[in-house]
C-alpha positions in Angstrom: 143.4 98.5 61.0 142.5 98.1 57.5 142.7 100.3 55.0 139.8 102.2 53.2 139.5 101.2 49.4 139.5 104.4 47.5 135.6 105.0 45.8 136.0 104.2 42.1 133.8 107.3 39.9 131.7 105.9 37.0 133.2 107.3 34.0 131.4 107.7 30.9 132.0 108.7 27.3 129.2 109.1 24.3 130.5 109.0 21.0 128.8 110.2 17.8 129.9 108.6 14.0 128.1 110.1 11.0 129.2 107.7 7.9 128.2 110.1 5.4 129.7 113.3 6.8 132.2 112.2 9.8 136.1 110.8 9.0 135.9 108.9 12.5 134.0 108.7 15.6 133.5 112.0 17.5 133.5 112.2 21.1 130.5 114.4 21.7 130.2 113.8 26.2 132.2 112.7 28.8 132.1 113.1 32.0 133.1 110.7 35.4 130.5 110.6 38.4 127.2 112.4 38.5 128.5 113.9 34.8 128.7 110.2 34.0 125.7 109.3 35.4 123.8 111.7 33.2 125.3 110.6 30.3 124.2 107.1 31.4 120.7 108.4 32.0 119.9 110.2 28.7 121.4 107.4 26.8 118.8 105.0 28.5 116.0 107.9 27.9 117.3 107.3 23.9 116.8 103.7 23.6 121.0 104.4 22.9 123.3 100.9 23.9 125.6 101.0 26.4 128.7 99.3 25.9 130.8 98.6 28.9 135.3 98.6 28.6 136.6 100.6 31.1 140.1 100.2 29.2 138.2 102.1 26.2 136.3 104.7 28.3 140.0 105.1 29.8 141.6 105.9 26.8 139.0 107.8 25.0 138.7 110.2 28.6 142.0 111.5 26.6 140.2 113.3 24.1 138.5 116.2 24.2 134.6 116.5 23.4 134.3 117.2 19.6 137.7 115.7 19.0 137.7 112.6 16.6 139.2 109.3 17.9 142.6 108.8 16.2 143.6 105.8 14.2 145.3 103.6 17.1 141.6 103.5 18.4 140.0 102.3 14.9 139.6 98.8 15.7 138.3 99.3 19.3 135.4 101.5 18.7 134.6 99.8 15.1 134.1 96.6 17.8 131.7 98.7 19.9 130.1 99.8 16.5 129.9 96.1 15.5 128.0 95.8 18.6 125.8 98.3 18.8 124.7 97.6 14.7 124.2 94.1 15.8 121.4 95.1 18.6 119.8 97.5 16.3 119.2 94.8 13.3 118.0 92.1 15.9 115.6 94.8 17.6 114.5 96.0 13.7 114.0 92.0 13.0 112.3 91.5 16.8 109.5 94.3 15.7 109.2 93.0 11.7 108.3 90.0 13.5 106.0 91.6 16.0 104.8 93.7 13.4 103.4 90.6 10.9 102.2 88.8 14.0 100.0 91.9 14.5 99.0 92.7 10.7 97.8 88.9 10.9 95.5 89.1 13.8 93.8 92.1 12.8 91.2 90.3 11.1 90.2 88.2 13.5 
């Protein structure tokens, strides 16, 4: 007989970072399975990326909502920053682009 694989629930964590008035990255929602989901969901409704580390969503499950990440976590979620800055300047640059394309061809 062989044995049943335990289901592995989504897990999900939203983080919120404020350079002007936050010290560190807040968590702001967490949740695992249909919680996680949601989460999911309304980041998608947001236009909000979605990084995937399960070892990071593990440790940041830890923390309680409105609870800022501590210092050991610094350089994980500054790479998930670096990430999500990254996608945000190539989609700003992606519509310039678009944009002037347009602006040209109104003319015609």
């Amino acid at each position: 007989m062989t044995k049943k694989q335990p289901i592995k629930r989504q897990s999900a964590i939203a983080l919120k970072y404020n350079q002007t008035s936050d010290d560190a990255p807040i968590v702001v929602a967490k949740g695992k399975g249909l919680i996680a989901e949601k989460i999911i969901d309304r980041a998608h409704e947001n236009n909000i990326p979605i990084e995937e580390d399960p070892t990071l969503v593990s440790l940041l499950s830890q923390l309680e909502i409105n609870e800022a990440i501590p210092e050991e976590l610094y350089q994980a979620v500054a790479e998930v920053f670096a990430f999500i800055y990254q996608l945000d300047e190539n989609t700003e640059l992606s519509n310039a682009k678009y944009d002037n394309r347009v602006d040209r061809n109104e003319g015609f």
